[in-house]
Structures are given as structure tokens and as C-alpha cells.
N, C-alpha and C positions, 0 to 999 in steps of 0.2 A: 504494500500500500504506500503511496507516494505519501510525503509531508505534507504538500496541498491539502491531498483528502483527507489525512488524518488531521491535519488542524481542524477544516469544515467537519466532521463529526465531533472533534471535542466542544467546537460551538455550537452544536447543536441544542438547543433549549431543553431542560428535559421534561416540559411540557406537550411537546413534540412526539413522543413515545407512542406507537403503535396501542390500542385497547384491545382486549380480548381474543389473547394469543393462545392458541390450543394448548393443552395442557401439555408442557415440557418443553415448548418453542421460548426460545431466551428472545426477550424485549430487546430491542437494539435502538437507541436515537433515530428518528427521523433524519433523512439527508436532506439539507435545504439551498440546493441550487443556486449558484451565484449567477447562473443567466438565468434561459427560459427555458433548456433540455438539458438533461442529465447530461455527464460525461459518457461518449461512446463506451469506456471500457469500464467498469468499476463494479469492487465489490459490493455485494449490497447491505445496506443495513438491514433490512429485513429477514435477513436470512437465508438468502439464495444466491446463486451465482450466475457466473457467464459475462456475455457481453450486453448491453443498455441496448435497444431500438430505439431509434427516436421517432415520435409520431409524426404522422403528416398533418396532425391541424397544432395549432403553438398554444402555446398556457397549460403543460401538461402539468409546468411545477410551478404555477402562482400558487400564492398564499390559498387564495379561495377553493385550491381543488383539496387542497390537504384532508378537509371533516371526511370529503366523501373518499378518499384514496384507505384512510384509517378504517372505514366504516367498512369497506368492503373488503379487507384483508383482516378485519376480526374472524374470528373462528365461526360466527355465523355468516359474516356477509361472503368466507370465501365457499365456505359449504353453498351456498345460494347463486354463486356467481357460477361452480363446478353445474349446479342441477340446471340453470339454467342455459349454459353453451350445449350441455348434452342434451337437451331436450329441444335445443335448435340445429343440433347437426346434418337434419333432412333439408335445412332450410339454406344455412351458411352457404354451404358450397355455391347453393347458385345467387345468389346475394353477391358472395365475393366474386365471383366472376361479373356480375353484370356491374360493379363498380370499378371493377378492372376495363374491361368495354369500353366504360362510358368516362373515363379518366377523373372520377369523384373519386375523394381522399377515403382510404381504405377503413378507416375510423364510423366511417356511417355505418360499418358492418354492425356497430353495437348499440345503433339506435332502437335498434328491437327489443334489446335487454332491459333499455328503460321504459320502454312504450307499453311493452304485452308481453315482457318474458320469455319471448319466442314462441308464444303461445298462438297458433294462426287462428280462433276462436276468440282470444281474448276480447272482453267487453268489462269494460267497469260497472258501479251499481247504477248509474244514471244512464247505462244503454244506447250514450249520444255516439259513444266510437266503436269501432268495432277491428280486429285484424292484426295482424303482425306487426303493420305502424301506424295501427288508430288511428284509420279517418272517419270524421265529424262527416256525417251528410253532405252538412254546408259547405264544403272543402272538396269536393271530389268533381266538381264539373269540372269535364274536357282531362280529365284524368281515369275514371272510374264509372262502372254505370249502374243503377241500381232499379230497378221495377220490382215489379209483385211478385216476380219468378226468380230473379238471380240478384245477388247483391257482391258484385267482386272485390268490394274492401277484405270478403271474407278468405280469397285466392291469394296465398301467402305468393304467387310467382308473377300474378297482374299486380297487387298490390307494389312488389318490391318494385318494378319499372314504374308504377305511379310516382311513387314515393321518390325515384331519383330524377326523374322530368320537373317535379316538382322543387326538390331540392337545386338543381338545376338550372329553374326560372328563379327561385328566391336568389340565387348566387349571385344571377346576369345582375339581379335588380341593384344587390347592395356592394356586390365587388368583393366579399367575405366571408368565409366560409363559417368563422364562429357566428354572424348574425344572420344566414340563411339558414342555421341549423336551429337556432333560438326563435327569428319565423317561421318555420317549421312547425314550433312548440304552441306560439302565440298568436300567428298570425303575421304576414306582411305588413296587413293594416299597423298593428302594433307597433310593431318597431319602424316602422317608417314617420309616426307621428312621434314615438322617442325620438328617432335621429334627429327632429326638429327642434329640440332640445338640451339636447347631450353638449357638453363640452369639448368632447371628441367623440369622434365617427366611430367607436368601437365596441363590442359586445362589452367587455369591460368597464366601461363608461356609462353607457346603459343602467350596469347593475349595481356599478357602487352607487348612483345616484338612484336609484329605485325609481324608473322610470321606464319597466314592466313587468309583468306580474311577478311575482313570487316563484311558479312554477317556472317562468322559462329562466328565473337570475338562478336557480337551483340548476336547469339542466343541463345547459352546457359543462360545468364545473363538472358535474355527477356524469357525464360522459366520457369527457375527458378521462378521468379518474378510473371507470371502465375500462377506455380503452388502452390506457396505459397497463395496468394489470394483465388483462387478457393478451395485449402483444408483447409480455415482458415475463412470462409466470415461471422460467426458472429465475430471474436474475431477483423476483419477488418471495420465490421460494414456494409457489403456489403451485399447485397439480391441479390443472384445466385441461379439456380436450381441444384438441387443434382440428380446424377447419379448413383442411388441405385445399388448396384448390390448382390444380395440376392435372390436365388433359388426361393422364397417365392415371387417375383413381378414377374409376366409374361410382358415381352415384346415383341410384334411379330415382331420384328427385332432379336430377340436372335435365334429362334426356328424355324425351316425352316424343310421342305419335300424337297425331290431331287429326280427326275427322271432323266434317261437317253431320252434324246427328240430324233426323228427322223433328219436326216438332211433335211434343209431347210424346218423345221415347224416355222409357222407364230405366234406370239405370241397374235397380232390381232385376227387372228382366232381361236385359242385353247381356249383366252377368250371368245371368242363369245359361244362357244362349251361348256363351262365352266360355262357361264353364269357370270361370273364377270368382275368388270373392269379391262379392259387392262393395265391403269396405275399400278395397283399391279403387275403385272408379269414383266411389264416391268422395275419398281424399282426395283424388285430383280433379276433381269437379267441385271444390266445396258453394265455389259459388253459385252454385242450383241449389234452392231453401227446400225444397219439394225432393228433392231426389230425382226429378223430370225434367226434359228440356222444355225452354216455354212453350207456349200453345201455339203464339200468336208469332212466331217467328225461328227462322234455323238457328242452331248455336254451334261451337266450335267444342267438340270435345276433346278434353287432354286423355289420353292415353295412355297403357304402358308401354316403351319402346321396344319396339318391333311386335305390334298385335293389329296395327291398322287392319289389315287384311281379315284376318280372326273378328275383327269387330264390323267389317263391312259385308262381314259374309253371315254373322250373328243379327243385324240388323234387316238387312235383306229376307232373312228366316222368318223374322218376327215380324214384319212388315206384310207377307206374304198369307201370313194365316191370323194375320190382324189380332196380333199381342204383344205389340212393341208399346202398350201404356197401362200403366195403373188404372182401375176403373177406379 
């Protein structure tokens, strides 16, 4: 360990100190950053090793991310942080690729963790959001489409492309990645009458002055702090599952068949026709509420990859002796 970093850990405040460390993990000082990213190589206070990553969005080590950085390396927030990537691991993969695509900072991957847990059903008690990253109704035009029959906030793979068009446009609008991601949170509207405001043009500026809600001066920080963790969990000392994303690992959540289905074919019956379980088609259709395609129009069905044929020959069957619908 260099003299540098050992001096900066003997300053370290020991106020600073990590909370609720598993039982038998030694408490270490907080390391407190004389810029704005760690040092590329260093060992870590927390207990882990390796080499630093440095994130692609900045503020990973302001003061303000610290509560949530401690919060989520306690012995509960890392137990929560492990159930939560592994319960999105069907999802990641193609998440990280379509942010790779689209040249957005790889750090959005863990916008879901704060949103819905990775949960693609997730809804809070007040039912206004719904999906992998919680869109409001009022939020989804020209991104998203919703009638009587389908509601695709609830399509964790339409949603994730809503979700980066939209991140996106907030980008174009403000030049900034921490306040398109906190418009995101609160609204454009929002933070666009803050900037008219603000002392400086900055997410930061925004928040010490309390000049939007509560929720979004929380979530950038609590992101941050996120993605720090989950892109760092040896050098944290953390055991997470990693989200490969490399041509070379198939995942059958990446790779999908799509047909155009008939209106009002039953997904019930096309499996049965199909001879597989229901539950698969119907995870990659979540956005049919019914389990049916609409009445009043074709829809585009996801697939397992390589069953097109199998489903066009199962549909054809059922079409033929008029039982491709639920009565």
C-alpha cells in the first residue's frame, strides 16, 4: 500500500465506518476520494480486493452517495442486492446489450434495481406504475401502448427499449446524463422548471438546493451507489452474480422467434397444439392481460427461438377446426 493511500485511510473519519457487517467481516474506514473516482488500483477498505472500475456516469464518490453505498453493503442491503441481480438474470443480459447498441452508459443497467427489483410485474400499492422500469400511464405515449387487451409496460424487453428512447430524449434535452436519469425519476417537466432556478446547470445543484422532489434528490445518489457495488463486488468484497453479456453465452431470454398471431388466438391452446408449456409463451407475451391476442387487431408474438414453424403449423391446426380461442 502506497503512503498516499495509507495516509487517506488514516484520515479517514471514523464516523465513516461501514454498518452492519456480517458477522466476522472486520469494519474497515470508509475510503474518501480526493477526486471524483477511486484510484484505478487499490486495496479496498471494505474488505475485498482486485482492481477499482471506474463508472461511466461521475459522482460515484461524492459525499451524498456514501448513506446509500453503507446501506447497501450492510449485511442486509448486500443479501438484497445478491437476490435481487439473480432474480434479474433473465432480464440483464438483454438490457446490457441493448445499452451497449445504443451507446447509453452501462450504469442504466441498474435502474431496475431501484424501480421494480427486476421484478417485470412489479407494481407499487397505488397501481399508477407498473414493469421493470415503472411507467406511469401518463408517460408512455409514443413509447409504449396500452388498450383493454395488452399493456406493454408489462414486457420487460418492449419496456427496456422504451425506457432507453426515452432516457435518450431526456439526454438530447439536458446534455446530462445524471439529470436525464433524475427526469426519468420526476419528470422532464421537473427538472426543466428546477434548471430555471438552480445556481448551476447540475443534478447536484438541483439537490442541495431542494429544488425536486425528495425521491429523485435520493435516486440518482442511490444508483450511483448501486452501480458502483454491483460493477466493483470483488474489490467490495461482495458475492453478486454477473450479467455476462458476450455473443459466446446463449441466453433464451436474449433470442426470441416472432410471429404474427391471429386475433383472438389463445395462448392456452396454441401451447397445447404446440405441445409445450403454457407458462413459456405466456412469459414472453406478458403483455397480453387475457392470455389472448386482441380481438380487434393482429399482434406480434414472441417466441421460443427456433419454434416459428412449430407455432405456425400449431396455429394453422387450430384455426382449421376453429379452436384457436378461449370461449
Amino acid at each position: 500500500m502506497s503512503l498516499f493511500v495509507l495516509a487517506l485511510f488514516l484520515a479517514a473519519p471514523a464516523s465513516a465506518t461501514p454498518e452492519n457487517f456480517s458477522q466476522g467481516q472486520k469494519a474497515a474506514p470508509a475510503f474518501t476520494a480526493p477526486q471524483e473516482y477511486a484510484p484505478e488500483e487499490f486495496v479496498s477498505a471494505w474488505g475485498g480486493f482486485g482492481f477499482y472500475k471506474e463508472l461511466d456516469l461521475p459522482g460515484a464518490w461524492r459525499e451524498e452517495v456514501h448513506p446509500y453505498r453503507r446501506r447497501w453493503l450492510s449485511a442486509r442491503g448486500r443479501a438484497e442486492l445478491n437476490a435481487i441481480l439473480e432474480n434479474g438474470a433473465r432480464y440483464r443480459h438483454y438490457v446490457k446489450r441493448r445499452l451497449q447498441e445504443e451507446g447509453l452508459p452501462a450504469c442504466i443497467e441498474y435502474i431496475p434495481v431501484i424501480e421494480s427489483s427486476y421484478k417485470p410485474l412489479a407494481s407499487p400499492a397505488s397501481g399508477k406504475s407498473i414493469g421493470l422500469w415503472q411507467f406511469m400511464e401518463n408517460s408512455i405515449e409514443n413509447y409504449l401502448r396500452k388498450t383493454k387487451w395488452i399493456d406493454e409496460r408489462r414486457d420487460p424487453w418492449k419496456a427496456t427499449d422504451a425506457a432507453i428512447k426515452k432516457l435518450r430524449a431526456n439526454h438530447k434535452e439536458f446534455g446530462d446524463w445524471l439529470l436525464a436519469i433524475a427526469a426519468y425519476n420526476c419528470g422532464a417537466g421537473a427538472v426543466r422548471r428546477a434548471l430555471k432556478k438552480a445556481p448551476e446547470k447540475t443534478f447536484w445543484s438541483l439537490a442541495q438546493n431542494k429544488l425536486i422532489p425528495d425521491h429523485a434528490i435520493a435516486y440518482v445518489p442511490n444508483l450511483l451507489a448501486v452501480s458502483d457495488i454491483a460493477e466493483n463486488p470483488f474489490w467490495y468484497g461482495v458475492d453478486l452474480p454477473a450479467a455476462f453479456c458476450d455473443s459466446e453465452i446463449y441466453s433464451p431470454y436474449d433470442d426470441f422467434d416472432y410471429m404474427p398471431a391471429p386475433r383472438g388466438l389463445s395462448l392456452r391452446a396454441m401451447a397445447g397444439e404446440m405441445r409445450v408449456d403454457e407458462k413459456i409463451l405466456l412469459e414472453l407475451n406478458p403483455a397480453l392481460l387475457y392470455g389472448v391476442t386482441p380481438p380487434d387487431e393482429e399482434y406480434e408474438l414472441r417466441l421460443p427461438a427456433g419454434t416459428r414453424r412449430a407455432a405456425e403449423d400449431a396455429v394453422f391446426s387450430l384455426m382449421s377446426r376453429n379452436e384457436y380461442a378461449d370461449n
